[in-house]
C-alpha positions as a printed Julia matrix, in Angstrom:
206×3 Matrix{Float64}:
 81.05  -66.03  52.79
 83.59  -63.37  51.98
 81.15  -62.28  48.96
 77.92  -62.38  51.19
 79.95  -59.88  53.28
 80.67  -57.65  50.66
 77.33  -57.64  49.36
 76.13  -56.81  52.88
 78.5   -54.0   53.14
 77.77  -52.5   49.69
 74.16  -52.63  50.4
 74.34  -50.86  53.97
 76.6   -48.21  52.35
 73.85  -47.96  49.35
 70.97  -47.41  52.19
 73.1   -45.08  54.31
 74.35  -43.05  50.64
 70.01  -43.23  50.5
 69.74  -41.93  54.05
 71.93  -39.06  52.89
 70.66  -38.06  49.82
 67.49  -38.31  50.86
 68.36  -35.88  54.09
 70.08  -33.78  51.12
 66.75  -33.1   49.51
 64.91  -32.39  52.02
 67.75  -29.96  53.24
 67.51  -28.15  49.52
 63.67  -28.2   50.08
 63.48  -26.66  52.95
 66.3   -23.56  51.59
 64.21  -23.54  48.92
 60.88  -22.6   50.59
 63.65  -20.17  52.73
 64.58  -18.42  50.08
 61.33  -18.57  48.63
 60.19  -16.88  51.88
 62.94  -14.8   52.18
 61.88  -13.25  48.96
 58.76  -12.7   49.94
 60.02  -10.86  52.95
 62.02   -8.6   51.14
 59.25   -7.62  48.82
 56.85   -7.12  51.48
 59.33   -5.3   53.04
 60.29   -2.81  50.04
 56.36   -2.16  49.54
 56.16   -1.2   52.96
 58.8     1.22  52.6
 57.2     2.59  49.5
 53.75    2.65  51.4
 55.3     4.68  54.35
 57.81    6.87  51.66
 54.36    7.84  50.26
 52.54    8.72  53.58
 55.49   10.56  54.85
 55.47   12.3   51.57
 51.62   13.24  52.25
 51.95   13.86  55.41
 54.51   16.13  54.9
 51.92   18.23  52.19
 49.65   18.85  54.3
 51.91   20.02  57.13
 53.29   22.28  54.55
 49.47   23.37  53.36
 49.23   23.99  56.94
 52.43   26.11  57.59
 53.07   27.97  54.34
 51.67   31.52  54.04
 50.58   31.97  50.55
 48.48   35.14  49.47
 45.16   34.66  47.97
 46.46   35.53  44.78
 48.59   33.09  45.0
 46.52   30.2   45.78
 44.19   31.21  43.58
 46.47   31.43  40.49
 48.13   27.49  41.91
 44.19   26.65  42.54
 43.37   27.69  38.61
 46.03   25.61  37.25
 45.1    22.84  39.29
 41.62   22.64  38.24
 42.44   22.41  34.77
 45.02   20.25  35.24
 41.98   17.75  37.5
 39.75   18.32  34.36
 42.14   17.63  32.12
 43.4    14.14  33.69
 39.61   13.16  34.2
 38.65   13.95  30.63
 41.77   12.16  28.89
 40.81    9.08  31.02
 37.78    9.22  29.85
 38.2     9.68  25.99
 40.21    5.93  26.79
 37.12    4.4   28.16
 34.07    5.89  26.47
 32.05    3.35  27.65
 32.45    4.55  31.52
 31.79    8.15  31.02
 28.74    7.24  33.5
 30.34    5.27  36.02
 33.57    7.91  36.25
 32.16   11.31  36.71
 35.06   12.68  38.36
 38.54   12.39  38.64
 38.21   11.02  42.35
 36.07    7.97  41.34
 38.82    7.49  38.72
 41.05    7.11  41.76
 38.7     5.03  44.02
 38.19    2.53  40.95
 41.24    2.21  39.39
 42.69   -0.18  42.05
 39.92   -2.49  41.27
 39.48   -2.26  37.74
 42.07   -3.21  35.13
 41.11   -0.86  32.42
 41.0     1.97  34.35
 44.19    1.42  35.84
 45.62    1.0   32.44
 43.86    4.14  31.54
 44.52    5.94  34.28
 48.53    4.98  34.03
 48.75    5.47  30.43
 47.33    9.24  30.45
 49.62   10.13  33.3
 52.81    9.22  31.16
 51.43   10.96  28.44
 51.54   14.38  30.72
 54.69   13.77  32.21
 53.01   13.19  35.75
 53.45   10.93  39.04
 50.85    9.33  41.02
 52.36   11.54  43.73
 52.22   14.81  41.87
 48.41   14.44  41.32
 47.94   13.47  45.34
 50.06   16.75  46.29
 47.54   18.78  44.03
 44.37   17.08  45.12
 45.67   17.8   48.43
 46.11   21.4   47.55
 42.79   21.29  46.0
 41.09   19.95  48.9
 42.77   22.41  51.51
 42.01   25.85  50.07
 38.91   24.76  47.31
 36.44   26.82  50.18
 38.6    29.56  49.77
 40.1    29.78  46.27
 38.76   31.83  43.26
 39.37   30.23  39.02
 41.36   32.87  37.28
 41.04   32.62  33.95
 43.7    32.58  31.74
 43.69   36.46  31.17
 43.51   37.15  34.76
 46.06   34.89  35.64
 48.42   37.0   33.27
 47.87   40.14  34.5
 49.05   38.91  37.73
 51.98   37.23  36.63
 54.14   36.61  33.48
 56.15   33.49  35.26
 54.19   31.59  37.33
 56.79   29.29  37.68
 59.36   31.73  38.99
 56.35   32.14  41.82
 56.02   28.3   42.3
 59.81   28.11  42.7
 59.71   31.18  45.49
 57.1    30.53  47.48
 56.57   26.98  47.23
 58.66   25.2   50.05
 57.88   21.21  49.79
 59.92   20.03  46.97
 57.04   17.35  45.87
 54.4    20.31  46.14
 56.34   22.67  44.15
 56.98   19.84  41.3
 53.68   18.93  40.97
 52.35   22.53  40.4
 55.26   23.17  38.12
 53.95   20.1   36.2
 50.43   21.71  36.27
 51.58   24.61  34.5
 53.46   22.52  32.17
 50.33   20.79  31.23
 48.16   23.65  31.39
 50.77   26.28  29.29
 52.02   23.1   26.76
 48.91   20.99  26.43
 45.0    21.45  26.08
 44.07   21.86  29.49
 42.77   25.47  29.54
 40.35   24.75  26.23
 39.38   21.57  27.76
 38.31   23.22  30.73
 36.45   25.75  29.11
 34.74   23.31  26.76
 33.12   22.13  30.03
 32.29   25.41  31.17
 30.47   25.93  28.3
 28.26   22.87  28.48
């Protein structure tokens, strides 16, 4: 009698140890679809921030295009190194993917497409590191671009000299939004230390 006991004992203590390893499980299930979520949260959360760091940064472009005073000459010496700069990112991309010279005829379809195609995104990523450029820097000059292009005149390289020796002492003057002012000193890096001005006027030529 004594053993039958026992036994009962042992095996109500083995279902309730059951009971509670069981509600253990689920316990560690359920933190670890909460810290699975969790997760997800925070990277949500940190690509929102970058999503809204990068439209404040836009926003605050164009509200500089807006307020800044430049002369003509100026914008049209920033405007001259920012076309050749455009060319010159649209035509690298393009010597990567030969075979989509047709469907990429400008820089902004590289830009619309590259979010859905691989390739170009690879392209697209790979020719920007090679210049020493940001995705931001080339939004702050398309911006540029797309607020004065009605206005602006190309100066050729010549001209461009004999209105200025430093155009980067000009940039650094004049030029009030820090992201603006890096991204057309990094046009005039590629244009002055890379093949952007024969590039663009192997175009031209065609």
């Amino acid at each position: 009698m004594k053993m039958s006991r026992e036994a009962i004992s042992l095996c109500a203590l083995n279902k309730t140890l059951n009971r509670v390893e069981h509600k253990l499980q689920n316990i560690k299930a359920q933190f670890t679809v909460l810290d699975s979520s969790i997760q997800k949260l925070s990277e949500n959360f940190e690509c929102q921030s970058t999503t809204l760091e990068n439209q404040m940064d836009q926003n605050e472009i164009w509200i500089s295009l807006l307020e800044d005073r430049f002369t003509s000459v100026e914008i049209n010496l920033f405007y001259s190194y920012i076309c050749e700069t455009i060319h010159y990112l649209h035509s690298q991309v393009l010597e990567k993917l030969p075979d989509l010279v047709r469907a990429l005829p400008t820089l902004s379809s590289v830009l619309r497409k590259k979010g859905k195609n691989q390739r170009i995104r690879l392209a697209w990523e790979s020719v920007l590191e090679m210049l020493g450029l940001q995705e931001g820097n080339v939004k702050a000059l398309c911006a540029f671009f797309i607020a004065h292009s009605s206005d602006a005149c190309y100066y050729p390289i010549n001209q461009r000299q004999n209105y200025s020796t430093n155009i980067s002492s000009i940039i650094m003057k004049v030029v009030k939004n820090q992201l603006l002012q890096h991204s057309l000193l990094s046009a005039v890096h590629v244009v002055e230390h890379g093949k952007a001005w024969e590039a663009f006027l192997d175009q031209k030529a065609l």
